[in-house]
VOBALUM-59726 format. One record per residue (C-alpha): x, y, z; residue in one letter; residue number from 1. Coordinates in steps of 0.05 Angstrom, whole numbers, plus 32768, in hexadecimal, padded with zeros to 4 digits. Each point is the difference from the previous one (the first is absolute). Layout:
! VOBALUM-59726
+------+------+------+--------+------+
:   px :   py :   pz : midren : doke :
+------+------+------+--------+------+
:    X :    Y :    Z :      A :  NUM :
...
+------+------+------+--------+------+
This chain:
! VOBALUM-59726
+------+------+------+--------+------+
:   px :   py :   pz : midren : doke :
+------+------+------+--------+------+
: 85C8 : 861B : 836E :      X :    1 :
: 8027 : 8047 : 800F :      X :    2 :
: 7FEB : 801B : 7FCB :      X :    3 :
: 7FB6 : 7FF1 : 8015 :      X :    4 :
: 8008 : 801C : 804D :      X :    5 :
: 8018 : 8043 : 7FE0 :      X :    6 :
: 7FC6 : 801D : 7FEB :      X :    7 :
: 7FD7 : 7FE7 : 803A :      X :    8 :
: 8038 : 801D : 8032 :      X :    9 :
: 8000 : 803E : 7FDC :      X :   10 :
: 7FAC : 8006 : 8001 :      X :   11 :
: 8002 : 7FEC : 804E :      X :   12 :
: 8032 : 803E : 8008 :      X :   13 :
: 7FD7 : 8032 : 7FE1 :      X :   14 :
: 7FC3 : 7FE3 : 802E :      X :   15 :
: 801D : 7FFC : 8038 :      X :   16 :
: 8020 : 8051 : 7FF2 :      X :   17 :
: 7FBB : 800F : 7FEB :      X :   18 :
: 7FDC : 7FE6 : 8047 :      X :   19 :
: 803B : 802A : 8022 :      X :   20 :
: 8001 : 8042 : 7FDE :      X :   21 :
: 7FB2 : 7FFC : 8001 :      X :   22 :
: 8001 : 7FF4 : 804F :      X :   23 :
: 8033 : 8022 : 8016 :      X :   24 :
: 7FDF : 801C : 803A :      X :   25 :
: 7FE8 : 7FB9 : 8014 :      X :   26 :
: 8049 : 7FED : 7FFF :      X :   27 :
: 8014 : 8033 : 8029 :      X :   28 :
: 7FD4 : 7FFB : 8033 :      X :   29 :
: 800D : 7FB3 : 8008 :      X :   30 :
: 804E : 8009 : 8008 :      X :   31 :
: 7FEF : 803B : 802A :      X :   32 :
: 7FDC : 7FCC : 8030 :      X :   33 :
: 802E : 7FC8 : 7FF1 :      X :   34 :
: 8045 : 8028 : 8012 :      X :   35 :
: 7FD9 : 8023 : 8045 :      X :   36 :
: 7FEB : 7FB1 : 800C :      X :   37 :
: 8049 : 7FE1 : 8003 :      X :   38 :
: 8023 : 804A : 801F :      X :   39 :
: 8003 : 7FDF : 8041 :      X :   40 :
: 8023 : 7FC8 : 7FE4 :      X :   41 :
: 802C : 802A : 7FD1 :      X :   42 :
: 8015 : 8032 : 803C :      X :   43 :
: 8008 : 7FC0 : 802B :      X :   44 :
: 8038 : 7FE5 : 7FD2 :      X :   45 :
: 8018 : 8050 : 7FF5 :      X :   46 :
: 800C : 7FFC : 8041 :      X :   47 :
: 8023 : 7FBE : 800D :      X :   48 :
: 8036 : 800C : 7FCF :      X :   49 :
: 8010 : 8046 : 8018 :      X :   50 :
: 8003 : 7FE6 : 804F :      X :   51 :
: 8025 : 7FBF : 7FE7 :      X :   52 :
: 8039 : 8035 : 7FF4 :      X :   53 :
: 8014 : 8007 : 8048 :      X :   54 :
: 7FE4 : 7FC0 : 8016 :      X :   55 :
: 8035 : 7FDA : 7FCD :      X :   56 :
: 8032 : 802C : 8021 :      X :   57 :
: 7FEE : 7FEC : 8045 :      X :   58 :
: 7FFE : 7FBD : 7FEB :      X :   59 :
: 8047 : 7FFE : 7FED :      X :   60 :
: 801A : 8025 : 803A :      X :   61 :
: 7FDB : 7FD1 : 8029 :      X :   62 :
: 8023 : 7FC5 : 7FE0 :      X :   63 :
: 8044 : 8011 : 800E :      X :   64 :
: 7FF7 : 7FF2 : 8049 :      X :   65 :
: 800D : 7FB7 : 8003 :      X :   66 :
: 7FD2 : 7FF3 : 803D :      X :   67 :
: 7FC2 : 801D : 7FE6 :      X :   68 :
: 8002 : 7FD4 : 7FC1 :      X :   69 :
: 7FFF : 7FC7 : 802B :      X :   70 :
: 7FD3 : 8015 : 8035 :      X :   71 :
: 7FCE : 8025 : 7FD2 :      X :   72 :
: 7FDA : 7FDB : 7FCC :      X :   73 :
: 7FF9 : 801E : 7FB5 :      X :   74 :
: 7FB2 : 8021 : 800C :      X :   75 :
: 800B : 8010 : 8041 :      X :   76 :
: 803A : 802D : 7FE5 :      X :   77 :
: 7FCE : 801E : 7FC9 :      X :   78 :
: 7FD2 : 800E : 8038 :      X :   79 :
: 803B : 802A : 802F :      X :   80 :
: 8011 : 8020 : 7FC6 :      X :   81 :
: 7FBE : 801A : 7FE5 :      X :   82 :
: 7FEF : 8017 : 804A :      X :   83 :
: 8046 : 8028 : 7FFF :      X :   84 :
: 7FEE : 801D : 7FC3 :      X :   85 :
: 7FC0 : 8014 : 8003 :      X :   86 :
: 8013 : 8023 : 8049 :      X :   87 :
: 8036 : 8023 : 7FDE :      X :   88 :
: 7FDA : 8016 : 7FD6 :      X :   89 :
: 7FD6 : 8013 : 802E :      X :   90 :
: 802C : 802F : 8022 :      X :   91 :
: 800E : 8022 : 7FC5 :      X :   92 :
: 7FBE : 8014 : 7FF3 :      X :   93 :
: 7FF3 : 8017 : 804B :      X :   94 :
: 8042 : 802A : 8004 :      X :   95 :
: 7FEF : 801B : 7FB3 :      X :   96 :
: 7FB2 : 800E : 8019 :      X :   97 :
: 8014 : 801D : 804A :      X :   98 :
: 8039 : 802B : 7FDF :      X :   99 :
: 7FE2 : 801C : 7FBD :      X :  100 :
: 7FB7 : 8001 : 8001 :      X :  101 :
: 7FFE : 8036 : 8034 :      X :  102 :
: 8025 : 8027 : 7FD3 :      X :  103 :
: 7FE0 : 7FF2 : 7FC7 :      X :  104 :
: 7FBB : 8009 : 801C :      X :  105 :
: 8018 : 8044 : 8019 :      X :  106 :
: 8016 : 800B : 7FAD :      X :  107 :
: 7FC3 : 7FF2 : 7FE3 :      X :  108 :
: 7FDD : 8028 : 8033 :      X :  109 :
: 8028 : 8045 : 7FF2 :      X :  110 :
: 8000 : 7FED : 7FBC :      X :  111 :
: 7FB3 : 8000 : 7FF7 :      X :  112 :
: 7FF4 : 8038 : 8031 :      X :  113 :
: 8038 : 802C : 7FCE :      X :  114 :
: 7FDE : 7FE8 : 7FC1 :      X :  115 :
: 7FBA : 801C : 801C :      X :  116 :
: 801C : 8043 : 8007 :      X :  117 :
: 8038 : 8004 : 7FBD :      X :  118 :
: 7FC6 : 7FE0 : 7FCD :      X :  119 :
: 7FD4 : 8039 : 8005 :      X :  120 :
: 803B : 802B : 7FFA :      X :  121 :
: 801B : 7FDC : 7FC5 :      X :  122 :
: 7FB1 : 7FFB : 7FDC :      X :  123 :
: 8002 : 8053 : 8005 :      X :  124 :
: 8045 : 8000 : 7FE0 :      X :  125 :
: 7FEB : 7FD8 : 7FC7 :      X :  126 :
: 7FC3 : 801E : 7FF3 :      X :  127 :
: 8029 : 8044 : 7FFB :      X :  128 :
: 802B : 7FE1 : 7FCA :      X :  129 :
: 7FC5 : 7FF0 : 7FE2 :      X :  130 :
: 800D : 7FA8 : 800B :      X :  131 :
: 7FD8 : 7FD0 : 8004 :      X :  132 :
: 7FF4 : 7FEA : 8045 :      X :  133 :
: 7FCF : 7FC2 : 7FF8 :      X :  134 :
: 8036 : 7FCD : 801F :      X :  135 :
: 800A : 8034 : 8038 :      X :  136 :
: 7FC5 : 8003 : 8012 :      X :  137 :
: 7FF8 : 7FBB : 7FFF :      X :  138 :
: 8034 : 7FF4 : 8038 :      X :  139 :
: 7FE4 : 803F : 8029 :      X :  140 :
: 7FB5 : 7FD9 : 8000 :      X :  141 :
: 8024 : 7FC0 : 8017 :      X :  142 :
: 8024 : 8026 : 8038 :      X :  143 :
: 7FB9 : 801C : 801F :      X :  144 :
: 7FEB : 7FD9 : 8036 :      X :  145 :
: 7FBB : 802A : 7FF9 :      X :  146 :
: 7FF7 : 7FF2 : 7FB2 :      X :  147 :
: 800E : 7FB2 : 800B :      X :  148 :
: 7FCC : 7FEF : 803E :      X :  149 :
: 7FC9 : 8030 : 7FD6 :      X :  150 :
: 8007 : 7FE2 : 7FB6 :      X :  151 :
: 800D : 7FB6 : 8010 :      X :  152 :
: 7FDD : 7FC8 : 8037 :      X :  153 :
: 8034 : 7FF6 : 8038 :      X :  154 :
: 7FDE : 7FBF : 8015 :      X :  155 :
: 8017 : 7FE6 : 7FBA :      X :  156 :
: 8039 : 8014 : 7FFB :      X :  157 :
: 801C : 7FEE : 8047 :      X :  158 :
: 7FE3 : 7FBC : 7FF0 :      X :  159 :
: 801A : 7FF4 : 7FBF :      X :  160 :
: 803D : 8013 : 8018 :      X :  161 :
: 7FFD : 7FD7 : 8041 :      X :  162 :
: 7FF0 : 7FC6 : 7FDC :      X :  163 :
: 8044 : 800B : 7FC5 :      X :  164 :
: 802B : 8005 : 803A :      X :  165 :
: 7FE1 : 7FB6 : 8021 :      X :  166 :
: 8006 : 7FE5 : 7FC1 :      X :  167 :
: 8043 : 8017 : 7FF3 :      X :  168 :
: 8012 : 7FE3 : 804B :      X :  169 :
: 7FD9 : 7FBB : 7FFD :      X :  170 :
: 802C : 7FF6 : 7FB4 :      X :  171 :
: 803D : 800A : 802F :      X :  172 :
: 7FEB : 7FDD : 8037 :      X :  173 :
: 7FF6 : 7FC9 : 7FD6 :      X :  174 :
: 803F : 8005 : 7FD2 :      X :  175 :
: 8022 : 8004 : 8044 :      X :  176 :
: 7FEA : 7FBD : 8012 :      X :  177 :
: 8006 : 7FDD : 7FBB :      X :  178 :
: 804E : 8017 : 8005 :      X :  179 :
: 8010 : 7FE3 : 8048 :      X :  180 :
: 7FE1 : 7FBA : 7FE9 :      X :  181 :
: 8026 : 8007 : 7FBA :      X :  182 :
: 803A : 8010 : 802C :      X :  183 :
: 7FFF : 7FC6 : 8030 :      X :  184 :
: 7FEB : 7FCF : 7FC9 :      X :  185 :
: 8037 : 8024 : 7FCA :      X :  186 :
: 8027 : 7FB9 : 7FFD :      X :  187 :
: 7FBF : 7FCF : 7FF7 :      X :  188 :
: 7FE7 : 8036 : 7FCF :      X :  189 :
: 8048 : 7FFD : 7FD5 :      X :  190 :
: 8004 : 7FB3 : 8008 :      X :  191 :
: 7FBF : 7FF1 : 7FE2 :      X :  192 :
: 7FFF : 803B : 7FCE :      X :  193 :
: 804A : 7FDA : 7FE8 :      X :  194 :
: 7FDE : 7FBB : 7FFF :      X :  195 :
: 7FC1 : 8018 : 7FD8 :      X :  196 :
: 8037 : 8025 : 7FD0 :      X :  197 :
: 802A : 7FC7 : 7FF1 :      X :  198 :
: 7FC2 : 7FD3 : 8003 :      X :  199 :
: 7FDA : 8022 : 7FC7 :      X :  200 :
: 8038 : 8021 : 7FDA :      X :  201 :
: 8042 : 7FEB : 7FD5 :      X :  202 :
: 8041 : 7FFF : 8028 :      X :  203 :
: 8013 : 8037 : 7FD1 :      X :  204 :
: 7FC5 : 8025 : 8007 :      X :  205 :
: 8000 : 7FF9 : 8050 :      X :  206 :
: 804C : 801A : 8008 :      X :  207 :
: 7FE9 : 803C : 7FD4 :      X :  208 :
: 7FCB : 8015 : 802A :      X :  209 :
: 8029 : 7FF2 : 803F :      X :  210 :
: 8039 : 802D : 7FE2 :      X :  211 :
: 7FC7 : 803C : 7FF3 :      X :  212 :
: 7FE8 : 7FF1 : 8041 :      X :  213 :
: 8040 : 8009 : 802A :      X :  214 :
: 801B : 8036 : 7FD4 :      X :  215 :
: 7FBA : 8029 : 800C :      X :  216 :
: 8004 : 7FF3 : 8053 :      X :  217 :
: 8051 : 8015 : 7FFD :      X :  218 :
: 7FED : 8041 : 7FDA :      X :  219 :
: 7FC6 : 8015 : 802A :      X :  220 :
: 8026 : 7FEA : 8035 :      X :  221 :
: 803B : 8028 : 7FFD :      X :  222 :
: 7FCE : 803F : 7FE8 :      X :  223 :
: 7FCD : 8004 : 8040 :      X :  224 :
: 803B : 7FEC : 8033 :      X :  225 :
: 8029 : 8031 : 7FE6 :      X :  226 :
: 7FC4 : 803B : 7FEC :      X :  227 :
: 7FE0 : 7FF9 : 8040 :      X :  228 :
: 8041 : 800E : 8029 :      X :  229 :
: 8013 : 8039 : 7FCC :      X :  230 :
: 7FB6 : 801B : 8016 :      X :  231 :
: 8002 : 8003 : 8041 :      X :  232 :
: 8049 : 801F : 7FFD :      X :  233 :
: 7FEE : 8039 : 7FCB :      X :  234 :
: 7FBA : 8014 : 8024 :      X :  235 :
: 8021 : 8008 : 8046 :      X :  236 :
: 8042 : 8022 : 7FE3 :      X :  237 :
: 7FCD : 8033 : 7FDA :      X :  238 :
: 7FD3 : 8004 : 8039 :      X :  239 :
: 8041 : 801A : 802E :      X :  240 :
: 801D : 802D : 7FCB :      X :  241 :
: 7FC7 : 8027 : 8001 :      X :  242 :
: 7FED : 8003 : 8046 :      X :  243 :
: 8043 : 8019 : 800A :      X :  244 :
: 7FFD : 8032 : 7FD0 :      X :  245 :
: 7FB1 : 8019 : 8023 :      X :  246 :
: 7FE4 : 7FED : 7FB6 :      X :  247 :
: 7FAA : 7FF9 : 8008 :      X :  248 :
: 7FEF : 7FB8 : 7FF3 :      X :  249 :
: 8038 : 7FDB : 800C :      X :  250 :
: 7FD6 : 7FC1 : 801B :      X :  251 :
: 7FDA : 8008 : 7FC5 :      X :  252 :
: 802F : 8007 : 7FCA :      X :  253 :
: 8034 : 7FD0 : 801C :      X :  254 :
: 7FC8 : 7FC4 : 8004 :      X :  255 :
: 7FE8 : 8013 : 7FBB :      X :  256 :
: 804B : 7FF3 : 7FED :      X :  257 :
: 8012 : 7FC3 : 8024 :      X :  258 :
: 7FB9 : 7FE6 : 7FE2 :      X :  259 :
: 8015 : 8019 : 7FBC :      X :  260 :
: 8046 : 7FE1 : 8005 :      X :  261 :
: 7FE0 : 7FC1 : 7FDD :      X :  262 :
: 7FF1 : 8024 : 7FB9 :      X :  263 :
: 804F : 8012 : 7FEA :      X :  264 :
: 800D : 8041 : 7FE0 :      X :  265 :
: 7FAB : 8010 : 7FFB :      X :  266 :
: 7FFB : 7FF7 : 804D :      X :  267 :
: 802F : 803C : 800E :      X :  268 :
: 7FEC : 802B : 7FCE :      X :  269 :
: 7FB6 : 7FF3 : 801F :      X :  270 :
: 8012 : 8010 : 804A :      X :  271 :
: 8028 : 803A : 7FF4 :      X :  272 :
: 7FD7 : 801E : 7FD8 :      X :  273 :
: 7FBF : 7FFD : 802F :      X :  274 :
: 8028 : 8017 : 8030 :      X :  275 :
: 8021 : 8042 : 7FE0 :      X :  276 :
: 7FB4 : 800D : 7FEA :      X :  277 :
: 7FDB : 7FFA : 8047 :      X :  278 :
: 8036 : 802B : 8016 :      X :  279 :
: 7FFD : 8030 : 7FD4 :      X :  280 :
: 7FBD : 800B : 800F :      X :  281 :
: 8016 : 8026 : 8045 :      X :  282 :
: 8042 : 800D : 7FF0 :      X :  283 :
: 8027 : 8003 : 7FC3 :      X :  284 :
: 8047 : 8007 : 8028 :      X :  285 :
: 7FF6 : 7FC7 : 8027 :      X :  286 :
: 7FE9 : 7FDC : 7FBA :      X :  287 :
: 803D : 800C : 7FE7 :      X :  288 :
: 8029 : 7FEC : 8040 :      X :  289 :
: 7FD8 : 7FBD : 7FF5 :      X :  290 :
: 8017 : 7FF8 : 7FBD :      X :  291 :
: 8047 : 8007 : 800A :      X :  292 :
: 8002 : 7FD9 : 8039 :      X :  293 :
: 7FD6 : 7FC1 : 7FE1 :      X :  294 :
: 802F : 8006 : 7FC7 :      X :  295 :
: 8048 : 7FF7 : 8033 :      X :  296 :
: 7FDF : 7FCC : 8020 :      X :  297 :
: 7FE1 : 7FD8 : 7FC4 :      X :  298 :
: 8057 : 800E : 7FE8 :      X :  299 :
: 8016 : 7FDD : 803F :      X :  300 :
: 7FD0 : 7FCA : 8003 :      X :  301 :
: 8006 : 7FEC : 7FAB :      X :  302 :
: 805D : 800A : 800D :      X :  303 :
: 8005 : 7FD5 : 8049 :      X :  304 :
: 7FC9 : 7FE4 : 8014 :      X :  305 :
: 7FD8 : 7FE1 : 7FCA :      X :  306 :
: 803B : 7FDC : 7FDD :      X :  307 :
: 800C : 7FDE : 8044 :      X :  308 :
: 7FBD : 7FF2 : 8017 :      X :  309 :
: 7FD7 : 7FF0 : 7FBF :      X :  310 :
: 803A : 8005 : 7FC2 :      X :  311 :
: 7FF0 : 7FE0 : 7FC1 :      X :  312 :
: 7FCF : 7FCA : 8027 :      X :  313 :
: 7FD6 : 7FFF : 7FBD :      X :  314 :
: 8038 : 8001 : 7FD0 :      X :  315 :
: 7FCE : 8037 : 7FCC :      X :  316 :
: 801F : 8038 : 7FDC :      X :  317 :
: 7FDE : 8041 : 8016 :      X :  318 :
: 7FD8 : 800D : 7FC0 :      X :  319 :
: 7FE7 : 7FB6 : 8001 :      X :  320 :
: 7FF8 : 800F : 8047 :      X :  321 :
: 7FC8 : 8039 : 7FEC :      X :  322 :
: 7FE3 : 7FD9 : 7FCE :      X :  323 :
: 7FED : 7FCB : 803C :      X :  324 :
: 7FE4 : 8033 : 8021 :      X :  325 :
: 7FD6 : 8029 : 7FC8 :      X :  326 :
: 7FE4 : 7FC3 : 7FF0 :      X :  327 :
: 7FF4 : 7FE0 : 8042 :      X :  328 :
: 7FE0 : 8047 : 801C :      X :  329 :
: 7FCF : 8005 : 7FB0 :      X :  330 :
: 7FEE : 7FB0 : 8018 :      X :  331 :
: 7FF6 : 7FF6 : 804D :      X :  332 :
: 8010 : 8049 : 8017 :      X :  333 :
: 803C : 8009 : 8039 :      X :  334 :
: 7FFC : 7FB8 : 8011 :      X :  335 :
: 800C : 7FF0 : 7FBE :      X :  336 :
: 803E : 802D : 7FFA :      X :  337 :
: 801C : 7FE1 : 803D :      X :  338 :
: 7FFD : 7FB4 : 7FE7 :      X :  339 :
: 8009 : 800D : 7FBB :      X :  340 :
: 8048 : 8014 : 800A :      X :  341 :
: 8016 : 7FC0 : 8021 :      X :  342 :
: 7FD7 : 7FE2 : 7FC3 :      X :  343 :
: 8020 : 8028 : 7FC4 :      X :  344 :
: 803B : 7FE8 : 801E :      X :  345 :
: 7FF2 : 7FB5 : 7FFE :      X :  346 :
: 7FE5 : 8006 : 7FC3 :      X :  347 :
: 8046 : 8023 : 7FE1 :      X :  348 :
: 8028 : 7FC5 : 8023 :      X :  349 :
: 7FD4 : 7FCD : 7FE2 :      X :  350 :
: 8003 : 8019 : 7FB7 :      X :  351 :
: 8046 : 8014 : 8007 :      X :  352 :
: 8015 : 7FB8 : 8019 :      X :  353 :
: 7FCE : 7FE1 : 7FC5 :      X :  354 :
: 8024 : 8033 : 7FC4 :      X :  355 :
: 8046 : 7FE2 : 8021 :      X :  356 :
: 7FEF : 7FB6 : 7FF1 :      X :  357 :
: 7FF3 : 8015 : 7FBE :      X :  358 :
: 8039 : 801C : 7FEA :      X :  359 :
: 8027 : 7FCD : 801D :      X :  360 :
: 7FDA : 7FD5 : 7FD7 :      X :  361 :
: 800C : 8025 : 7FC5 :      X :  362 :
: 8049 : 800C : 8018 :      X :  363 :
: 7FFA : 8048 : 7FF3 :      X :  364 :
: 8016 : 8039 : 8037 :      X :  365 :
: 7FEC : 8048 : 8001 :      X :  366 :
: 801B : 802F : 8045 :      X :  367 :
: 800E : 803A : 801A :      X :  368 :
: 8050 : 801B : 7FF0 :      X :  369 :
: 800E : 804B : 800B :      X :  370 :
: 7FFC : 8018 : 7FC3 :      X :  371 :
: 7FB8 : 7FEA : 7FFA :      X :  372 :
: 7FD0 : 7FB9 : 7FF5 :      X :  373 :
: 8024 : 7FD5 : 7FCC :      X :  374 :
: 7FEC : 7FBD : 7FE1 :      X :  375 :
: 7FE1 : 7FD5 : 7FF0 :      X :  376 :
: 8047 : 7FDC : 7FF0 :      X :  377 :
: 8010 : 7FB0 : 8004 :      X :  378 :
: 800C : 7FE7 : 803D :      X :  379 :
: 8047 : 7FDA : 7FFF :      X :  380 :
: 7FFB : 7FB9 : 8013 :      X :  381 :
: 802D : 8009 : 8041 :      X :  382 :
: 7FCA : 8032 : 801E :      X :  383 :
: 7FCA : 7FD1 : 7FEB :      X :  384 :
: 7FEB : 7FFA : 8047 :      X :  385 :
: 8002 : 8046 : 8015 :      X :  386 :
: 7FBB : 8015 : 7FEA :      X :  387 :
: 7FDA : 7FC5 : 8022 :      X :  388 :
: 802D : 8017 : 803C :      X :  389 :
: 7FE2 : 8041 : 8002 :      X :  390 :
: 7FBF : 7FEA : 7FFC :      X :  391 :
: 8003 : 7FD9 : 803A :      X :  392 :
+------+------+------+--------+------+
């Protein structure tokens, strides 16, 4: 009987890889609509798990005081909590808007009114070297006011623009609102998620999936709680050091570091480096200023505060650490380097904890010693136990 499903599996394969590669635009198009169909849903639960973070935390700082606990009944607790949160939050985004916009509004302003006057300046200069100044003058047409009202319709544009930016707000809006019910309904939502689990699936199977589960909302845990704090630290310390040292677009600069703070390693390279090169556009000392003062503070933050605030939250060696985020930026751009470190590192625990068992099985042991990896070797019977241990 297997050896008659064979060929049929293998002729429904090439069919079925046929239909795809011969529609792939088809395809396409339907995930395209399918993925912008369930974004509200998928930035909704986004959205829950990142604000669970400091809602858990209130949580347990709200059960240490005895009289609340008894007082206070489990969802009206999920409800004070949320409302504290989301007002904090709040707050931060006010005092982040009311203190930095300004300044960077004033940035972009001097920055576009000094790239109309140096890309003329630098199109002549090429030209005299005899370069080729197609990208140039590219950026120069983009920067004309005059050339963009004359060659395109402004009724378009403002409305196809107008109407991104209400989509964009009505998928929030509405991601917003699937998070606060997910929120206030998070223990209804585990308890029958638990009983449909253990309903439908092996004991074995169940605890497996429980383990992933908790061992994925520890590790992003630990990552946002600890990023998001490391953020806000790093943008305002960067924002300062500059100010202080009269560097041009310090509100700028400093928010496109706190914001880059998520990508590690990439994220500084990224932010200094637009920075040194938007300042080097009006003035090459104070590029250079920039660049050595990024680089101290970048020093300070990686040698005191990062250790304390974030430290090795994910557990990923640094190269696997750009691996997660090559391939997370190739797949879903920068939101996909953000959540595929937390990810690579799950992943490494998970096979790491699965290659354990088996070599406990096998009673072999292979490790680290100074002079270098060594093994495999028997394990002795007295250290039987050690390996399981580990994996644990």
């Amino acid at each position: 009987m297997a050896k008659n499903k064979k060929p049929f599996l293998l002729v429904a394969f090439g069919v079925v890889l046929y239909v795809v590669l011969t529609h792939v635009g088809v395809i396409l198009s339907t995930l395209k609509a399918g993925v912008s169909l369930v974004l509200p849903l998928v930035v909704g639960f986004i959205l829950a798990f990142v604000l669970n973070v400091p809602m858990t935390m209130l949580e347990k700082q709200m059960n240490k005081i005895g009289f609340l606990n008894r007082k206070i009944g489990r969802s009206t607790k999920h409800l004070i909590c949320m409302i504290i949160t989301l007002c904090i939050i709040g707050l931060m985004v006010f005092l982040i808007v009311k203190l930095l916009v300004p300044e960077i509004q004033k940035s972009v302003i001097n920055l576009y009114d000094t790239l109309k006057v140096k890309m003329p300046q630098a199109i002549e200069f090429m030209k005299r070297k005899g370069l080729d100044t197609t990208l140039v003058e590219k950026v120069t047409n983009m920067l004309d006011i005059n050339t963009i009202t004359s060659a395109g319709n402004v009724v378009s544009f403002v409305f196809g623009f107008a109407t991104s930016i209400l989509n964009v707000i009505l998928t929030i809006f509405i991601g917003v609102v699937i998070a606060a019910y997910s929120l206030l309904e998070k223990d209804d939502i585990k308890l029958n998620f638990k009983k449909a689990l253990y309903g439908y699936c092996s004991r074995p199977v169940a605890d497996n999936i429980c383990f992933v589960s908790r061992l994925i909302k520890q590790t992003y845990y630990k990552f946002f709680s600890g990023q998001v704090i490391e953020s806000i630290i790093l943008g305002l310390f960067m924002f300062i050091s500059l100010s202080l040292f009269r560097i041009p677009y310090a509100g700028l600069i400093g928010l496109l570091t706190g914001a880059s703070a998520y990508i590690p390693y990439l994220g500084a390279f990224l932010s200094c480096g637009i920075g040194v090169a938007l300042l080097i556009i009006i003035d090459p000392g104070k590029a250079l200023l920039c660049l050595i003062v990024y680089q101290v503070v970048q020093f300070i933050e990686n040698q005191f505060i990062y250790p304390h605030v974030v430290g090795s939250s994910v557990g990923l060696s640094a190269l696997w650490t750009l691996v997660a985020v090559v391939v997370g930026g190739s797949l879903f751009g920068v939101v996909g380097m953000i959540f595929f470190i937390p990810l690579m590192s799950v992943c490494a625990e998970l096979m790491g904890k699965s290659a354990n068992k088996k070599l406990e099985k096998k009673k072999l042991r292979i490790e680290l010693r100074p002079e270098g990896v060594v093994g495999p070797y028997d394990l002795p019977e007295d250290r039987a136990g050690e390996v399981e241990k580990t994996a644990k």
